[in-house]
C-alpha positions in Angstrom: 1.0 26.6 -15.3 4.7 26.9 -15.1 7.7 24.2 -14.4 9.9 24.4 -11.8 13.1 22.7 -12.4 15.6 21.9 -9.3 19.2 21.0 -10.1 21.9 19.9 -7.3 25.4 18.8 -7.0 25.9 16.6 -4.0 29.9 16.3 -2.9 30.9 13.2 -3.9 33.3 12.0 -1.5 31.5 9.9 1.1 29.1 7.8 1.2 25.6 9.3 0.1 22.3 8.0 0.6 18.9 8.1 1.2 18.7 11.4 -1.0 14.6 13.2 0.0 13.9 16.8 -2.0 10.7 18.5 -0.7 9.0 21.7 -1.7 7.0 24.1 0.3 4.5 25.9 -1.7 3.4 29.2 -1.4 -0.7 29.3 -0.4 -2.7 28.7 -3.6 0.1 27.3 -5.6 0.3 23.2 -6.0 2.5 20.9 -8.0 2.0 17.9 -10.2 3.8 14.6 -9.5 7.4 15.4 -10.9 7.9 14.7 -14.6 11.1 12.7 -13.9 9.2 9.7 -12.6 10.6 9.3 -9.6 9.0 7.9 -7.0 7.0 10.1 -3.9 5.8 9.5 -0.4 2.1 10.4 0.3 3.7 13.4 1.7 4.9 15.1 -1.3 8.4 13.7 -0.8 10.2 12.8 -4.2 12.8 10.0 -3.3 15.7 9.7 -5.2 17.8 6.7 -3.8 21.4 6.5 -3.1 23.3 8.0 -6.2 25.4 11.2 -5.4 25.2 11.8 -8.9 24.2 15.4 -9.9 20.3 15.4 -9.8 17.9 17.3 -11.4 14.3 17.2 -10.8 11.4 19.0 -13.0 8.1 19.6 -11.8 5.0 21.4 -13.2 3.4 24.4 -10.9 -0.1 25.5 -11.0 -3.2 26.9 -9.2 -7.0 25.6 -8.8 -8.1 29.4 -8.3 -6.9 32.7 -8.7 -3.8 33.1 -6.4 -2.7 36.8 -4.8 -0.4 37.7 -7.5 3.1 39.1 -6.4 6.0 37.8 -5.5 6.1 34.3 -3.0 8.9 32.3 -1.8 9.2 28.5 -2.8 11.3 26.5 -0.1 13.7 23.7 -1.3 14.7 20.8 1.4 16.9 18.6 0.5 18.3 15.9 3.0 20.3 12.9 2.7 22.8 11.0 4.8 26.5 11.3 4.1 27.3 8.2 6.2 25.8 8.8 9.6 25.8 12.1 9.2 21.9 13.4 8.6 22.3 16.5 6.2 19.6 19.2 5.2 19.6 22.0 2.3 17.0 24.8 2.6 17.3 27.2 -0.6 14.3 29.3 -1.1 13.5 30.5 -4.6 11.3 33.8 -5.6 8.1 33.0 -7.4 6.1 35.5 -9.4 2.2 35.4 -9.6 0.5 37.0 -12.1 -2.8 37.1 -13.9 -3.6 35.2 -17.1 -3.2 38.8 -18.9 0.2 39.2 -17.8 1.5 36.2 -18.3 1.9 36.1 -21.9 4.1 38.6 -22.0 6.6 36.3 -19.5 9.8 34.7 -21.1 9.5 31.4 -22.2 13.2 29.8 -20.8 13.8 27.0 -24.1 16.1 25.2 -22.1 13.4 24.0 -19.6 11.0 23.3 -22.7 13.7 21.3 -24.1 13.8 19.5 -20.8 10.3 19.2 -20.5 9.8 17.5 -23.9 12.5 15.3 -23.2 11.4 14.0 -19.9 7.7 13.8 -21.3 9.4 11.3 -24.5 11.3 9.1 -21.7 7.6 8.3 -19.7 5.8 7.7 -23.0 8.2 5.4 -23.9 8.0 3.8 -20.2 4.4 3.4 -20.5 4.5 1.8 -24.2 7.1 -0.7 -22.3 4.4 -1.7 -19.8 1.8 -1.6 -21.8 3.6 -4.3 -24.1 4.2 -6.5 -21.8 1.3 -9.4 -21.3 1.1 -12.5 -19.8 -0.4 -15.7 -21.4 -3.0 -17.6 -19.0 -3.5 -21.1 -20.0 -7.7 -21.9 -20.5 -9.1 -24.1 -17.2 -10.2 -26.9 -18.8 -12.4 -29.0 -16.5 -14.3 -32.5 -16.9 -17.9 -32.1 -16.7 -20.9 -34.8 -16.9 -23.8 -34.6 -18.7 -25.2 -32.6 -15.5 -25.1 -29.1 -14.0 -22.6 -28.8 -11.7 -23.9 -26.8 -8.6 -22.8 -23.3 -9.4 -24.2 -23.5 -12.8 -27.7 -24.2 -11.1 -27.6 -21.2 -8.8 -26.3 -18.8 -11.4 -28.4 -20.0 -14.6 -31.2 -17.6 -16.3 -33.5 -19.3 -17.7 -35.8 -17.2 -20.5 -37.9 -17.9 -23.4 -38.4 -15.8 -26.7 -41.3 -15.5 -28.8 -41.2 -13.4 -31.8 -44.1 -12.8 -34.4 
């Protein structure tokens, strides 16, 4: 598994919006949701709102099966609208297959695991967030008579117990 971490500058005068990044994968290779929590179409589209901001987006890269190794070509779209104006980016980026042998002798780039780590902290701490939050029901309280109400005839089990 490797990350694959896209950072762009979008010109800041005008108005920007409706920012999309998509990848094309080569055959064989398939990506996780992307670690920044942003949200994504059924598609595979990561949408990142209206900020022209700079943006960065990191997202892990992996196969199911052994892939060809060699070199394949990962393309990056990104569109947005700079008022009416519908723009798209295509940058393709070189990707390098190997076997499980080879690649522990690849580079390990510390400012990605850095990033990584951090971006991995920032969703824990989202989770713990929702995960605290609960809501209080009040109990139903109803006024019953000495007698079963309907549903408690249909739905009572009646059994009897002997031990010896």
């Amino acid at each position: 598994m490797n990350h694959l971490w896209v950072r762009f500058e979008l010109p800041h005068a005008g108005s920007i919006t409706d920012i999309r990044l998509t990848l094309d994968l080569p055959q064989g290779v398939h990506r996780a949701p992307n670690l920044n929590g942003c949200p994504e179409t059924n598609c595979g589209v990561i949408l990142l709102g209206d900020s022209p901001k700079d943006h960065d987006v990191l997202l892990e890269l992996y196969t199911k099966e052994a892939a060809v190794c060699g070199r394949a070509e990962i393309g990056i779209v990104l569109e947005f609208k700079d008022g009416e104006t519908q723009i798209r980016a295509v940058h393709g980026v070189s990707l390098e297959l190997k076997t499980e042998d080879e690649a522990e002798e690849w580079p390990v780039d510390k400012e990605v695991v850095e990033r990584v780590k951090a971006l991995q902290c920032r969703l824990q701490d989202r989770a713990a967030e929702k995960a605290s939050e609960y809501v209080i029901l009040p109990p139903i309280i109803r006024q019953r008579s000495g007698d079963f109400e309907d549903w408690e005839k249909k739905y009572r089990v009646d059994y009897s117990f002997n031990y010896r």
